[in-house]
OpenMM code with the backbone's topology and positions (N, CA, C; nanometers):
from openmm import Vec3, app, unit

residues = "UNK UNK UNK UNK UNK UNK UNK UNK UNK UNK UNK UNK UNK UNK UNK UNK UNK UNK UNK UNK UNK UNK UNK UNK UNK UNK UNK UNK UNK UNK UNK UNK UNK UNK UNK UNK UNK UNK UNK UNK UNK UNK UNK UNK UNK UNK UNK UNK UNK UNK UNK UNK UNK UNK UNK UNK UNK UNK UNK UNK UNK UNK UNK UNK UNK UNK UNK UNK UNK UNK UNK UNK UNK UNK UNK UNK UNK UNK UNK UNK UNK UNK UNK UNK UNK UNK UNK UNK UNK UNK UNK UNK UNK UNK UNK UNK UNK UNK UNK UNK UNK UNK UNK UNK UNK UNK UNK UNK".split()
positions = [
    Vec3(6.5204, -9.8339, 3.0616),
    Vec3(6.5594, -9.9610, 3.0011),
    Vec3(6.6963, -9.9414, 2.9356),
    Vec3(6.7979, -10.0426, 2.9772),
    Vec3(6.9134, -10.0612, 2.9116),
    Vec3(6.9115, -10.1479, 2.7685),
    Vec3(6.9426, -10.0692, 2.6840),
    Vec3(6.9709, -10.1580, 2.5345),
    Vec3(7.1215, -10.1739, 2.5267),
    Vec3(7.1691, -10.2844, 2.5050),
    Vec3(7.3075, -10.3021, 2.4128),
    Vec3(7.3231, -10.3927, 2.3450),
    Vec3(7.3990, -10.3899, 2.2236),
    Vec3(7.4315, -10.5497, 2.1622),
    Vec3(7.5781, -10.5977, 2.1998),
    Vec3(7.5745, -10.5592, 2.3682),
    Vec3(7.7000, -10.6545, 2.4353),
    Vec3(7.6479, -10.7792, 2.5013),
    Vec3(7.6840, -10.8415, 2.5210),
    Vec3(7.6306, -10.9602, 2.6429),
    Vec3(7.6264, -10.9380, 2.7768),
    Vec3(7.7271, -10.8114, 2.7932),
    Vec3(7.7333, -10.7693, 2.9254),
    Vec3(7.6589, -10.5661, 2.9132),
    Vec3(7.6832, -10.5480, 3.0206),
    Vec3(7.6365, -10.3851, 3.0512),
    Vec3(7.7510, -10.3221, 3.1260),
    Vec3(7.8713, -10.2842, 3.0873),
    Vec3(7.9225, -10.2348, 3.1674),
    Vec3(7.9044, -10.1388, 3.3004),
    Vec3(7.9372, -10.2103, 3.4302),
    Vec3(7.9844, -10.1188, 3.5560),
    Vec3(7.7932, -10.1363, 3.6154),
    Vec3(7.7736, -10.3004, 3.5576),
    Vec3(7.6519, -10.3560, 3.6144),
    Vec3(7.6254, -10.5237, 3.6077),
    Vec3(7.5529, -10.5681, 3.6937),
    Vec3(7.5843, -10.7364, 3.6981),
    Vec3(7.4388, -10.7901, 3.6505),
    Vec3(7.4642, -10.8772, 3.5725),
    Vec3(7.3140, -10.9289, 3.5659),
    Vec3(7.3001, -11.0718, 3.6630),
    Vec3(7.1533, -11.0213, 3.7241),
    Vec3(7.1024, -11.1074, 3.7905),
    Vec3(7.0225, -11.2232, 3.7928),
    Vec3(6.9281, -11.2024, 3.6832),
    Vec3(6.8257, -11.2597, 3.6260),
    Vec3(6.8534, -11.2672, 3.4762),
    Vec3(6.8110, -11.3703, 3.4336),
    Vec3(6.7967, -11.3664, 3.2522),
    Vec3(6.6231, -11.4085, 3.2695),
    Vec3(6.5640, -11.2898, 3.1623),
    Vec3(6.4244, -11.3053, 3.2142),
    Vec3(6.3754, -11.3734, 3.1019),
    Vec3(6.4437, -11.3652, 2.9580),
    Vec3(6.4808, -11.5162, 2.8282),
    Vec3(6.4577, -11.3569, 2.6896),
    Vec3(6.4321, -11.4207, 2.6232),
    Vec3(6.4321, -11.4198, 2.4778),
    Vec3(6.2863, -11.2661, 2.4758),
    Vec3(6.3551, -11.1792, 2.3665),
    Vec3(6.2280, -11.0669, 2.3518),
    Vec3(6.2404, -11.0305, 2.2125),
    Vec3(6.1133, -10.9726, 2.1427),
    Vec3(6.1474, -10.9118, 2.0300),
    Vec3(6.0640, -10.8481, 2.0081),
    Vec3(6.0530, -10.7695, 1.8939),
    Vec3(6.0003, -10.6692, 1.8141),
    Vec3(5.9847, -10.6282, 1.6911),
    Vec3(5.8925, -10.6613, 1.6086),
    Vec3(5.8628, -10.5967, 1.4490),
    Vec3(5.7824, -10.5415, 1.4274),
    Vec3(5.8317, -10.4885, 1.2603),
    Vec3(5.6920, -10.4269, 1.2036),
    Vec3(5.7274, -10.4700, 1.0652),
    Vec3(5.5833, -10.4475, 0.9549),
    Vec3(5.6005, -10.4549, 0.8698),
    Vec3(5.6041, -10.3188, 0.8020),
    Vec3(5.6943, -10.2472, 0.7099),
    Vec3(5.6739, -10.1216, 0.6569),
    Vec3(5.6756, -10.1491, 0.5065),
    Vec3(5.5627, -10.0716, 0.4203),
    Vec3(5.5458, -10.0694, 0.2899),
    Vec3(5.6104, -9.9516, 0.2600),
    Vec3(5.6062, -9.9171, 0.1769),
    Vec3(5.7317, -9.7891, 0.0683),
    Vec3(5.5595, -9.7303, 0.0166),
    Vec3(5.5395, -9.5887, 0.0117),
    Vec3(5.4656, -9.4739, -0.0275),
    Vec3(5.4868, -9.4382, -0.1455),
    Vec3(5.3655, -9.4706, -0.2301),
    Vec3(5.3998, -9.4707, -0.3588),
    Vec3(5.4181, -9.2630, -0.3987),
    Vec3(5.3923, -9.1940, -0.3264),
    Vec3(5.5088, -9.0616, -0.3640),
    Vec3(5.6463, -9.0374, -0.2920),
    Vec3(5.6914, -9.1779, -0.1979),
    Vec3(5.8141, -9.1395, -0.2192),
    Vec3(5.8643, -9.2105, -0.2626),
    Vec3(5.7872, -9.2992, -0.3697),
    Vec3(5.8771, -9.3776, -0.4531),
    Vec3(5.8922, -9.3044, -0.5472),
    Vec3(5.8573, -9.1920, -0.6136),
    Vec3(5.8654, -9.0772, -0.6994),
    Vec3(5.9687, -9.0298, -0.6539),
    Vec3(5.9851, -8.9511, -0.5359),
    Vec3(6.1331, -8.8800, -0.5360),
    Vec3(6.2479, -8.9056, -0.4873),
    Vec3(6.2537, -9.0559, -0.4458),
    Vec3(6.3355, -9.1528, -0.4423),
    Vec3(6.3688, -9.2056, -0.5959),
    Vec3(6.2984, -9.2207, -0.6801),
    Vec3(6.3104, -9.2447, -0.8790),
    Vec3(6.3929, -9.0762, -0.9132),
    Vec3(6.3867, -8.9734, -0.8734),
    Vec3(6.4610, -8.8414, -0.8981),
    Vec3(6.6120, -8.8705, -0.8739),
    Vec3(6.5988, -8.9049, -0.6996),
    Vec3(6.7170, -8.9577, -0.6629),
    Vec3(6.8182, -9.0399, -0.6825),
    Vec3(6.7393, -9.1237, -0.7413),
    Vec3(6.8161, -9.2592, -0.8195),
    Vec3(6.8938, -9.2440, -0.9855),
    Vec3(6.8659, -9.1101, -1.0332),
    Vec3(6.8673, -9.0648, -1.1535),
    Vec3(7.0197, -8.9476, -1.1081),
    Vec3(7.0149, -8.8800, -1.0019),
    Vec3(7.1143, -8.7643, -0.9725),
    Vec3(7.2202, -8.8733, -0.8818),
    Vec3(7.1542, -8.9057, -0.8098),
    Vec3(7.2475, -9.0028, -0.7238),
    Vec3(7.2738, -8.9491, -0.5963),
    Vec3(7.2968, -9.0411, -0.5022),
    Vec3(7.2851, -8.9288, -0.3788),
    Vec3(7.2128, -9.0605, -0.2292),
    Vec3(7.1836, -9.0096, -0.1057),
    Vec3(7.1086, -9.0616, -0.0880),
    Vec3(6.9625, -9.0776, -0.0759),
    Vec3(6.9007, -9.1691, -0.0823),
    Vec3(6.7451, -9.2019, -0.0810),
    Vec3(6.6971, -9.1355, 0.0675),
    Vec3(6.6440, -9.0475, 0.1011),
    Vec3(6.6470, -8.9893, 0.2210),
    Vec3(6.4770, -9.0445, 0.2748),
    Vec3(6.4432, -9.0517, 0.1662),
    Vec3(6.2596, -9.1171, 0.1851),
    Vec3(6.2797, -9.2464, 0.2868),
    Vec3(6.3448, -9.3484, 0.1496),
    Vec3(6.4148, -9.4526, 0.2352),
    Vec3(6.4571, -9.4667, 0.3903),
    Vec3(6.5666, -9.3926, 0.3721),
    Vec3(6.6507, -9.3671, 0.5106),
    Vec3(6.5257, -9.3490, 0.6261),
    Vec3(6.4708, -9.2549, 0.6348),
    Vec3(6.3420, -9.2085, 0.7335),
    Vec3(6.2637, -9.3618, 0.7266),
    Vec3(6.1889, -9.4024, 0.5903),
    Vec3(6.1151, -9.5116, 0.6474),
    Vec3(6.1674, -9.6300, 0.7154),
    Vec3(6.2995, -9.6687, 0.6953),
    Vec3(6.3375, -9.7380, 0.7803),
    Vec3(6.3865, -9.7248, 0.9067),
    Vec3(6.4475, -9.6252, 0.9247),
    Vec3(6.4916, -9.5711, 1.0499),
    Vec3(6.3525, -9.5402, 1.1507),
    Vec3(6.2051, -9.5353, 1.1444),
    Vec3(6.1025, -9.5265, 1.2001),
    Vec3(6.0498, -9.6552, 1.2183),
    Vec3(6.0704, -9.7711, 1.1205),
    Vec3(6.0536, -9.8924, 1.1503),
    Vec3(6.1198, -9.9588, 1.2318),
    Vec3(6.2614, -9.9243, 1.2512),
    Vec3(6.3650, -9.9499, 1.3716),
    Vec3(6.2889, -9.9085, 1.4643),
    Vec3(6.2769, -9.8029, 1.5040),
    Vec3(6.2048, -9.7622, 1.6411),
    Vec3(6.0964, -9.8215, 1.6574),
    Vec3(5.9669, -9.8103, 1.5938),
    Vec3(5.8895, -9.8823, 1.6104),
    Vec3(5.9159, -10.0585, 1.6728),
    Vec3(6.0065, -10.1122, 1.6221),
    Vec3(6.0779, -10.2647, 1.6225),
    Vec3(6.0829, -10.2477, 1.7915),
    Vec3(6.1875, -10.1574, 1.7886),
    Vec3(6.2521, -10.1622, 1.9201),
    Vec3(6.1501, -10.1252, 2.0748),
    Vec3(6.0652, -10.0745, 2.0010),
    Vec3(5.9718, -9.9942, 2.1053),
    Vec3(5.8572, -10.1438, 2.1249),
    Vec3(5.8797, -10.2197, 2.0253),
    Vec3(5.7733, -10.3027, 2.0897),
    Vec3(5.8491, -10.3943, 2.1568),
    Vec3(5.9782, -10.4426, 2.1297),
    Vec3(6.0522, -10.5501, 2.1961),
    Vec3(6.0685, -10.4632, 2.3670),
    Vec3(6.0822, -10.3566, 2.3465),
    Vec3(6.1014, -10.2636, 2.4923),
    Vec3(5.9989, -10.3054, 2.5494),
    Vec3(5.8511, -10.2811, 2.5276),
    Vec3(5.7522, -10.2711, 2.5973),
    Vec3(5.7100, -10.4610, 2.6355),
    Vec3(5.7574, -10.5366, 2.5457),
    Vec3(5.7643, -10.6885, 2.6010),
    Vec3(5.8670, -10.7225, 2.7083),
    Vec3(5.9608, -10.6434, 2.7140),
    Vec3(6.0606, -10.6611, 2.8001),
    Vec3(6.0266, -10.5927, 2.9508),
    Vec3(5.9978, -10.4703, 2.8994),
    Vec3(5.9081, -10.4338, 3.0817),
    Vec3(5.8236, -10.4818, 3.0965),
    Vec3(5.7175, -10.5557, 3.0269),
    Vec3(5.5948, -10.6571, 3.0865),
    Vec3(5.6752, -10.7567, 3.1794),
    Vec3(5.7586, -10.8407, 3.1498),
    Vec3(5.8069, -10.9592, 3.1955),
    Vec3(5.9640, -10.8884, 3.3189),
    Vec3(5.9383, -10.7522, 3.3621),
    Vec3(6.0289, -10.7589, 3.4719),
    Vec3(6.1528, -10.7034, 3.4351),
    Vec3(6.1355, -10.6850, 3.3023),
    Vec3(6.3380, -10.6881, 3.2969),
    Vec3(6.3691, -10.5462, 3.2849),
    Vec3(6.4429, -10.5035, 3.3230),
    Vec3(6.5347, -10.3383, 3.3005),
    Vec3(6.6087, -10.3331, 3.2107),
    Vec3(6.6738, -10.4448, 3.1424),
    Vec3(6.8062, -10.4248, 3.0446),
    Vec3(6.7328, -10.5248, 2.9200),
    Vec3(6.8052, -10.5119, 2.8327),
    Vec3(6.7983, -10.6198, 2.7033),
    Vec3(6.9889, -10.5654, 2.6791),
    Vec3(7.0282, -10.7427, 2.6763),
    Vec3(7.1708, -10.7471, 2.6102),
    Vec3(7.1317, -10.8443, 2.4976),
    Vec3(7.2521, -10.8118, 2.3977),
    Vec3(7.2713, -10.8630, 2.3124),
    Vec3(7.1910, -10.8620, 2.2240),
    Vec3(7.1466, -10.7445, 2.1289),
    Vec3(7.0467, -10.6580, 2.0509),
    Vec3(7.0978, -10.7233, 1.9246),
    Vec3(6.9942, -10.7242, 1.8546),
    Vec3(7.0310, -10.8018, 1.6649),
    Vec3(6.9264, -10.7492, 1.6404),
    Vec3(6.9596, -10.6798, 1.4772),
    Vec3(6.8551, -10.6362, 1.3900),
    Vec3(6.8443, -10.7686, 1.2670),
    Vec3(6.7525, -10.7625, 1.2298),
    Vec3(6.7485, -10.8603, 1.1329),
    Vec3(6.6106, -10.7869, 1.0199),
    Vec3(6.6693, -10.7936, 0.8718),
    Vec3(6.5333, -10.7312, 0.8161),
    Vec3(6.4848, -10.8358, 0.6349),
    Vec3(6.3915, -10.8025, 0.6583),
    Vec3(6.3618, -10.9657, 0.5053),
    Vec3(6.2340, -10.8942, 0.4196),
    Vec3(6.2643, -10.8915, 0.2602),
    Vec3(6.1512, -10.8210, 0.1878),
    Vec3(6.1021, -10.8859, 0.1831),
    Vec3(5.9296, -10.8791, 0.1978),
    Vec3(5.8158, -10.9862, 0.2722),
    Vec3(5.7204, -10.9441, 0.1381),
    Vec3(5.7453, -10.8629, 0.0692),
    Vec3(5.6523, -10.8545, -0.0879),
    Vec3(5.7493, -10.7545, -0.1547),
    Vec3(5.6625, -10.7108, -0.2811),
    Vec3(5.7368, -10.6134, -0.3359),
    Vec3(5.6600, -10.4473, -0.2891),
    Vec3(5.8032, -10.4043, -0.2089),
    Vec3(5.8229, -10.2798, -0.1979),
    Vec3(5.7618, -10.3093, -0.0125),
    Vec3(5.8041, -10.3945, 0.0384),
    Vec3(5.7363, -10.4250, 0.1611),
    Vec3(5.8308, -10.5049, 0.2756),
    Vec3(5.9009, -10.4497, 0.3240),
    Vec3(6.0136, -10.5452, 0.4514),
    Vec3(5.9516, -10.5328, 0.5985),
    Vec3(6.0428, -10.6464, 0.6000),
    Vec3(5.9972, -10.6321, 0.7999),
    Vec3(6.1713, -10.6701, 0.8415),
    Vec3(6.1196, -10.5395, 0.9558),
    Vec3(6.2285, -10.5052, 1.0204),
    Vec3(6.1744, -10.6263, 1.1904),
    Vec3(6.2938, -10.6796, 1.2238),
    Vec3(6.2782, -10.7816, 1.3504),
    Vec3(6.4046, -10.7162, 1.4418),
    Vec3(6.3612, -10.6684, 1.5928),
    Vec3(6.4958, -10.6590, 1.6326),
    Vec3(6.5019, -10.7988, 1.7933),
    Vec3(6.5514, -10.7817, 1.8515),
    Vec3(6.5797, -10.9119, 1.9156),
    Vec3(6.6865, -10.9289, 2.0196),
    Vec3(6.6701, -10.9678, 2.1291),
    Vec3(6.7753, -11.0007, 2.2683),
    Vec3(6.7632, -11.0453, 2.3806),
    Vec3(6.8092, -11.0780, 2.4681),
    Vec3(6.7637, -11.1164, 2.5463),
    Vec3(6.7409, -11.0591, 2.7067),
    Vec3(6.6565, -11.0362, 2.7428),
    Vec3(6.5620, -10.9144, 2.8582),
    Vec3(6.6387, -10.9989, 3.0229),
    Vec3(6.7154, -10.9294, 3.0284),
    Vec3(6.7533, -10.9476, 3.2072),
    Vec3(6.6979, -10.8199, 3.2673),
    Vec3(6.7676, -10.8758, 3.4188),
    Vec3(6.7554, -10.7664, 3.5225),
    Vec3(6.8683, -10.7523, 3.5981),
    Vec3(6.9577, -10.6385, 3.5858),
    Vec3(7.0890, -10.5869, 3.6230),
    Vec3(7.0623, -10.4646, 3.7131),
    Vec3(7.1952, -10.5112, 3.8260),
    Vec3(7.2195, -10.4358, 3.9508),
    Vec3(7.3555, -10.3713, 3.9198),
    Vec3(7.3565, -10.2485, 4.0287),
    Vec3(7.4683, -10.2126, 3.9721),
    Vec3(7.6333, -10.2821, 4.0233),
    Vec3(7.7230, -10.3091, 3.9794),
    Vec3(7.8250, -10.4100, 4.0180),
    Vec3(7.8615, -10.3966, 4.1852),
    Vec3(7.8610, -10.2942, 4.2240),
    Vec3(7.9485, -10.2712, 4.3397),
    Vec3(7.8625, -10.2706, 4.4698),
    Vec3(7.6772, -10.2837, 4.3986),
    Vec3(7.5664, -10.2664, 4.5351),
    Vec3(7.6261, -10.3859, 4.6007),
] * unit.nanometer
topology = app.Topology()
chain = topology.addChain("A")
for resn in residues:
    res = topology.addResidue(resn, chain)
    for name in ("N", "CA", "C"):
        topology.addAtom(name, app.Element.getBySymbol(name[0]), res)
């Protein structure tokens, strides 16, 4: 599967637009690494707890918009958007989003 947040795929043509795909999750914050993320916030630096839980919620995001996108045929997703919204306290959802074609390569 091709990901990009171009509209196009370079040195490939799209053939099909197979429409609209996405992917979320909701991730809560671990109340011990909200402890050494509170250390961190005191020395300064980055939140590395943080960093990891979101960066696993990305994947997760993306892995489900992937797996909706090969149900319905498509090889590529262009035009990738993250979008993320705190949904309680200490609780976001990560949404990622694009739209699922099927691309040949330019010159077949």
């Amino acid at each position: 599967m091709i990901l990009v947040n171009t509209e196009t795929v370079p040195g490939k043509k799209i053939v099909e637009t197979v429409g609209y795909v996405k992917g979320s999750t909701i991730q809560a914050r671990h109340i011990g690494q909200d402890v050494l993320a509170s250390f961190r916030n005191i020395v300064g630096g980055e939140v590395k707890e943080y960093t990891d839980l979101m960066n696993e919620a990305r994947k997760k995001a993306v892995g489900r918009m992937v797996k909706e996108a090969n149900a319905r045929g498509a090889n590529a997703i262009v035009n990738i958007r993250f979008m993320t919204a705190q949904i309680a306290q200490g609780a976001a959802e990560i949404l990622v989003y694009g739209t699922a074609v099927i691309v040949k390569n330019e010159h077949a």
